[in-house]
C-alpha positions in Angstrom: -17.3 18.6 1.5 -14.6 16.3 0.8 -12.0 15.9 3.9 -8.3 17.5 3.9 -6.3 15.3 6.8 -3.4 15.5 4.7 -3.8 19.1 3.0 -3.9 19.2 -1.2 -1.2 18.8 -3.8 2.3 17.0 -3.7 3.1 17.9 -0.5 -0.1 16.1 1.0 0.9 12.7 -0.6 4.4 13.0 1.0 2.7 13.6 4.3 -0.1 10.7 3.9 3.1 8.2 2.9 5.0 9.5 6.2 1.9 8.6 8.3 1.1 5.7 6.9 4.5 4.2 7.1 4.4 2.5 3.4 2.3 2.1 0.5 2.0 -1.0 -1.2 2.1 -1.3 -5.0 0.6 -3.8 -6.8 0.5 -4.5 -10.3 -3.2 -5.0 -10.7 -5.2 -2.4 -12.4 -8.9 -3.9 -12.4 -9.7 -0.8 -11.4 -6.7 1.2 -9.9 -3.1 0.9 -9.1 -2.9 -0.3 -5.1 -0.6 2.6 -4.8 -2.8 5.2 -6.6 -5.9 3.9 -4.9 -4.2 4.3 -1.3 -3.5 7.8 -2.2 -6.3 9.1 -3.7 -8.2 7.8 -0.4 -6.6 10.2 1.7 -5.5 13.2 -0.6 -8.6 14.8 -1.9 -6.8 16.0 -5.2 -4.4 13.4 -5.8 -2.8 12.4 -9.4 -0.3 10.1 -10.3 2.1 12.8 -11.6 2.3 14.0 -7.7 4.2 10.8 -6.8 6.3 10.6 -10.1 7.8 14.0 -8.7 8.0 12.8 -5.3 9.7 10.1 -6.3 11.5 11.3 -9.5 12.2 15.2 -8.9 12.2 15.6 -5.3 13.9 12.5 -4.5 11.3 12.4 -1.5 10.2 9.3 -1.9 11.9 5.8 -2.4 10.6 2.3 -3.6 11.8 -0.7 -1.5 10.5 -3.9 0.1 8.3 -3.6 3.2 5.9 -6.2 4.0 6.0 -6.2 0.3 7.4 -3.6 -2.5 6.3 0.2 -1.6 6.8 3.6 -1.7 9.0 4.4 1.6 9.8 8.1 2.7 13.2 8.9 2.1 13.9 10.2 5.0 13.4 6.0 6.5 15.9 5.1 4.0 18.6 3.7 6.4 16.3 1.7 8.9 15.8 -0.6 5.2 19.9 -1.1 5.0 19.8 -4.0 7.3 17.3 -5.9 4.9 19.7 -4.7 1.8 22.7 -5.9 3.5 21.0 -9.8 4.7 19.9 -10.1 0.9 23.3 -9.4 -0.5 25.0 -11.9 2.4 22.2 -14.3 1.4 23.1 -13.1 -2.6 27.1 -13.2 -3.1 27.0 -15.6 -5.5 24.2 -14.2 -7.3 25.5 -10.8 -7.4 28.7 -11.8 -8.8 27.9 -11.7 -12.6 26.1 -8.4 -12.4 29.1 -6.3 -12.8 28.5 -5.7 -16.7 24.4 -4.4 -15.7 26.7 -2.1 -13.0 28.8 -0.7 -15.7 26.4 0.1 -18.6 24.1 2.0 -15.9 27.5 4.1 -15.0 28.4 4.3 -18.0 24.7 5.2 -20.1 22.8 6.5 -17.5 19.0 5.0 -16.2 17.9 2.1 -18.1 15.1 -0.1 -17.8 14.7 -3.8 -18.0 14.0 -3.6 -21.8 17.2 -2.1 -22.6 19.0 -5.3 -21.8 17.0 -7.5 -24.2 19.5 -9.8 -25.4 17.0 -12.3 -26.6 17.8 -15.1 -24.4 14.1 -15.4 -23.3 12.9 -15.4 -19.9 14.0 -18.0 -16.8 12.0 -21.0 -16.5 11.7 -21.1 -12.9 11.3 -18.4 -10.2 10.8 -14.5 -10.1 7.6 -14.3 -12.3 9.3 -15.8 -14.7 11.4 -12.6 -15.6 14.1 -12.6 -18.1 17.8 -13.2 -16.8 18.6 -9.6 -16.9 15.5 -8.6 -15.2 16.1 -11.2 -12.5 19.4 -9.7 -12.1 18.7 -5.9 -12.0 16.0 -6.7 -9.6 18.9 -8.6 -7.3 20.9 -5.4 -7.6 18.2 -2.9 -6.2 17.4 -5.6 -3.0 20.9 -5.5 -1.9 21.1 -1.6 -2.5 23.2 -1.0 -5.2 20.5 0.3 -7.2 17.4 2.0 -6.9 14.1 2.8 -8.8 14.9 6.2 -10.1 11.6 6.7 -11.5 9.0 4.8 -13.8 7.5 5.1 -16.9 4.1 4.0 -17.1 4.7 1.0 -14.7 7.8 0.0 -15.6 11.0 0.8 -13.3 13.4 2.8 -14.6 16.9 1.4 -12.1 20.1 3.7 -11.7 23.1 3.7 -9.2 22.1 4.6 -5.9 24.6 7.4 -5.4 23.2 9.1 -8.2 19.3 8.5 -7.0 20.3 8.8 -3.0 19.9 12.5 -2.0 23.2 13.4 -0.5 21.0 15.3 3.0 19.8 12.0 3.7 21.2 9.9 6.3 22.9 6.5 5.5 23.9 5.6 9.2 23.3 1.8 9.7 20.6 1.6 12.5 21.3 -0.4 15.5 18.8 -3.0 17.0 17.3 -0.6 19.0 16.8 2.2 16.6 14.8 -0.5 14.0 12.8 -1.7 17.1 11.4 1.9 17.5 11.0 3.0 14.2 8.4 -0.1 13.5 6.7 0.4 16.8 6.4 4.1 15.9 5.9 3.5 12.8 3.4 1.0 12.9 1.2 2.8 15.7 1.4 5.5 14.1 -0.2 4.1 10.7 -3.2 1.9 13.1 -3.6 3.8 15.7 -3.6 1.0 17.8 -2.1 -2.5 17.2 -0.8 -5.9 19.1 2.7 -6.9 18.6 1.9 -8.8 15.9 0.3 -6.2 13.8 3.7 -4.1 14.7 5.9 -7.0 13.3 3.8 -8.1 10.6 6.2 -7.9 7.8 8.2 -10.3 10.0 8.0 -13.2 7.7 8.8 -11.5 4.4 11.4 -9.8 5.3 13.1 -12.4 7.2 12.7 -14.7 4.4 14.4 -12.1 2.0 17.4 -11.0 4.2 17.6 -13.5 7.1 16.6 -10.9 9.2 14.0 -11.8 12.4 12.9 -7.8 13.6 10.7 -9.3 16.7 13.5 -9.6 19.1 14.5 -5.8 18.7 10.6 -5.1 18.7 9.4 -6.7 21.6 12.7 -5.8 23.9 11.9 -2.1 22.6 8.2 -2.2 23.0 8.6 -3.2 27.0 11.0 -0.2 27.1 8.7 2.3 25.4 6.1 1.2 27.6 8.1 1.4 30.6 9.1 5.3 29.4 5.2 6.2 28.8 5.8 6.5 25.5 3.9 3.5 24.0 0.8 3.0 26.5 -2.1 -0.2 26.9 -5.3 0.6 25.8 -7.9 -2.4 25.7 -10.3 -3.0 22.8 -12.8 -5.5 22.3 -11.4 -7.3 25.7 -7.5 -7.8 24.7 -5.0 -5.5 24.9 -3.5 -3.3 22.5 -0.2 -0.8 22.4 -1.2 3.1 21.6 1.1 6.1 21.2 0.8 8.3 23.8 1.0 11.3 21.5 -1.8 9.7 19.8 -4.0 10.1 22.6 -3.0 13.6 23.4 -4.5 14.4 19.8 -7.2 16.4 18.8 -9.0 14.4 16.3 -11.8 16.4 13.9 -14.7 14.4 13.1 -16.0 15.4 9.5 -19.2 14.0 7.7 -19.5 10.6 7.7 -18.9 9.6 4.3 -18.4 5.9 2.5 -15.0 5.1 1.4 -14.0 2.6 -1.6 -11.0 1.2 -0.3 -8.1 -0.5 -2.1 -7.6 -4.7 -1.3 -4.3 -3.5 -0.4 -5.0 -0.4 1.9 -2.8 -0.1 5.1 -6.0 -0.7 7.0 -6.9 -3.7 5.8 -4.2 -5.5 4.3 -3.6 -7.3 8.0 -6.7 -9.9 7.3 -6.8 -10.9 10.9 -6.8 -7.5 12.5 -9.6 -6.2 10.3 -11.3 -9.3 11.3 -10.6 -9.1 14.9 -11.2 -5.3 15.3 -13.6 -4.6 12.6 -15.8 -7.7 12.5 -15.3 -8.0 8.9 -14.1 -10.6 7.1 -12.8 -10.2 3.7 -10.8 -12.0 1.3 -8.9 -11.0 -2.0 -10.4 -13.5 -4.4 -8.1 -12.8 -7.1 -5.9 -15.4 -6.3 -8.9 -17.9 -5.3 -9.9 -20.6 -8.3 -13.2 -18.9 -10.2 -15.3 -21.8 -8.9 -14.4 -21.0 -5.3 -15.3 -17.3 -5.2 -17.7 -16.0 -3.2 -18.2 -12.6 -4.1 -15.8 -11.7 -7.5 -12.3 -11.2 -9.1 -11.4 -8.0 -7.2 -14.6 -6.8 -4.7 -13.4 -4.0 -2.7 -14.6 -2.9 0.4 -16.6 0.0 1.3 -16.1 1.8 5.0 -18.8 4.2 6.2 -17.7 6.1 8.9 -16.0 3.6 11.0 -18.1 0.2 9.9 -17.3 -1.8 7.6 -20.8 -1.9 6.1 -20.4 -4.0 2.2 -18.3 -5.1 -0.7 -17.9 -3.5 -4.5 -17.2 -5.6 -7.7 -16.7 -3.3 -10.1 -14.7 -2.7 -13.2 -13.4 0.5 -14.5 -13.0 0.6 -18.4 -11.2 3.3 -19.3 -11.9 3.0 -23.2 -15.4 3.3 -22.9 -15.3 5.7 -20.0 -17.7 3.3 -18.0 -17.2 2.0 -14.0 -18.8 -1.4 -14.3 -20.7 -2.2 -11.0 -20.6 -5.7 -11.2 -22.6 -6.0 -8.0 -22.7 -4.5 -4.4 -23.4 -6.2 -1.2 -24.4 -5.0 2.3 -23.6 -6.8 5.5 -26.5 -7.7 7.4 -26.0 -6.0 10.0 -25.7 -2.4 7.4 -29.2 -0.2 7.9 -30.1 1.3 4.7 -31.0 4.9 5.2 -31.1 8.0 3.3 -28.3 9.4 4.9 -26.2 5.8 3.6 -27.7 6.1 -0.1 -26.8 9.4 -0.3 -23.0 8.9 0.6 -22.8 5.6 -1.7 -24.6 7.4 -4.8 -21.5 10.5 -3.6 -19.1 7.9 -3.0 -19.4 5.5 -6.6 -19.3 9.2 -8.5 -16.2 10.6 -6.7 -14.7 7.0 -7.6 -15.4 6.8 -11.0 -14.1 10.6 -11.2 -11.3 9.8 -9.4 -10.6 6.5 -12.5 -11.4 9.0 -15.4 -14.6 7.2 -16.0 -18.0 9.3 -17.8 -20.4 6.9 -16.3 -21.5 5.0 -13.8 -23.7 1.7 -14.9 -24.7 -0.9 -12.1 -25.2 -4.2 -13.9 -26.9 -5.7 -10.4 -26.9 -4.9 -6.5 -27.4 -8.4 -4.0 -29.9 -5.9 -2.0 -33.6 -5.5 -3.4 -34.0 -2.5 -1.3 -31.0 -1.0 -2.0 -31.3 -2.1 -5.7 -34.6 -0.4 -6.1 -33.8 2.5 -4.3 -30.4 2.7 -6.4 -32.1 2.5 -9.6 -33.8 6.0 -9.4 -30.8 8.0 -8.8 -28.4 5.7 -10.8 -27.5 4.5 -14.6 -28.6 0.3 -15.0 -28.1 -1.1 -18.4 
């Protein structure tokens, strides 16, 4: 039986994204879309085309900068203007010349970055080295005056925000006070329990793109919510952490306990030092480490069973040949292999590759002799 938390169908993912805050996206598709992965986690019938109508139709869903770009619930959208107005205070003189991208979006509608091709080539410094007009439409939709309407395939598709902005939704600037509580709410709400420095941990980011430092109003709100009863201390592994009342008032339903393939960029483990610190596992995206430095591969995800952290995947899903490549799977040392564990991996790799549009399953090695040999009954080696 596959778990429900969220319920099925569009509605589901729009109720995942409100819990969890935000939802990163990432460009790389080793395997999945961060975003995709994230969602398919958590909604048992999850498909892309569920958040294109969020997003596109339903105007439910917005894209903006978190601790880095994500898919926000719209109904957040004003606790973000603070970060839109910094970067266009910070911007003036970078937003000047944008007044002709402005007018042919009024004037033809949505347009993408390919549609101003003028063949001036790309920058050749900053910004992923992106083409002027790229750089440009992107400085447009940080300080607000445009927004990802939609996007086709990956790429953004960027109209006027009055004409993407539902007219329902409210546009009041936040005080200090209001943007304090909706990350501590926010936040706790998406861990369960945190420090302040989980809570703030976009901190840095966004400071550095607007100017704007959120721990003040966070820690002078935290004290207050504590004070009301609404935020209480709970200690974990012999330090304190902050907990939502409400959260502790919840009923929570225990299903099977099944093996999860989680995304590198997952809410839960994205915050390296919390997953270390409360999880005992320590895990690096090696993506951006040189080859020769790797310890375990390009894009090794890790697999949860139950609430233990118990390996790592390296794995590869190509599409053309409908294969999941499992490069190799480790086991922490501390993981007991049991029927009960093979059972939910051999479940877990053929709801994943299911979930990719993959045929097949092939396991090219496994670090674990036992778990190898025990594998290689139930499971297709080359």
């Amino acid at each position: 039986m596959v778990a429900k938390p969220f319920g099925m169908g569009a509605g589901a993912v729009l109720k995942a994204l409100e819990h969890l805050h935000y939802v990163q996206i990432d460009t790389i598709s080793v395997v999945d879309r961060a975003h995709h992965h994230v969602f398919k986690t958590r909604v048992a019938d999850y498909s892309p085309d569920m958040l294109h109508q969020l997003q596109a139709t339903q105007r439910s869903v917005f894209e903006y900068w978190s601790h880095a770009a994500a898919y926000l619930p719209m109904r957040d959208y004003r606790f973000y203007l603070p970060i839109m107005l910094g970067y266009r205070n910070a911007r003036l003189q970078d937003l000047r010349g944008s007044s002709d991208i402005i007018s042919r979006i009024r004037a033809e509608g949505p347009l993408q970055s390919k549609d101003f091709d003028t063949g001036q080539g790309k920058s050749n410094k900053g910004w992923w080295n992106w083409k002027p007009a790229k750089i440009a439409l992107e400085r447009l939709f940080l300080s607000g005056d445009l927004m990802i309407s939609e996007r086709k395939g990956f790429q953004k598709v960027y109209d006027l925000t009055e004409r993407v902005l539902p007219a329902s939704v409210n546009t009041q600037f936040p005080t200090d006070d209001e943007r304090g509580k909706f990350y501590i709410r926010g936040m706790l709400g998406n861990l369960g329990v945190a420090q302040l420095r989980d809570i703030t941990y976009s901190k840095a980011s966004v400071k550095r793109l607007s100017g704007f430092n959120i721990l003040p109003c966070v820690k002078e709100n935290l004290n207050e919510m504590l004070d009301s009863g609404e935020v209480v201390p709970v200690r974990c592994k012999q330090e304190i952490f902050y907990c939502l009342h409400r959260t502790l008032q919840e009923t929570i339903k225990v299903g099977p306990k099944r093996i999860r393939i989680l995304s590198p960029f997952d809410n839960l483990i994205i915050n390296r030092r919390r997953l270390l610190e409360l999880f005992d596992f320590k895990y690096q995206l090696e993506c951006y480490v040189p080859r020769e430095k790797r310890q375990y591969g390009y894009f090794v995800l890790p697999l949860l069973y139950g609430d233990k952290f118990i390996g790592r995947l390296d794995c590869k899903a190509e599409r053309k040949t409908g294969n999941l490549l499992i490069n190799n799977i480790w086991l922490e040392s501390s993981t007991t292999i049991s029927a009960a564990l093979i059972n939910q991996l051999v479940l877990s790799l053929q709801r994943f590759k299911a979930g990719l549009g993959c045929t097949n399953v092939l396991i090219l090695h496994v670090d674990n002799s036992q778990l190898r040999k025990t594998l290689s009954q139930v499971m297709s080696y080359p």
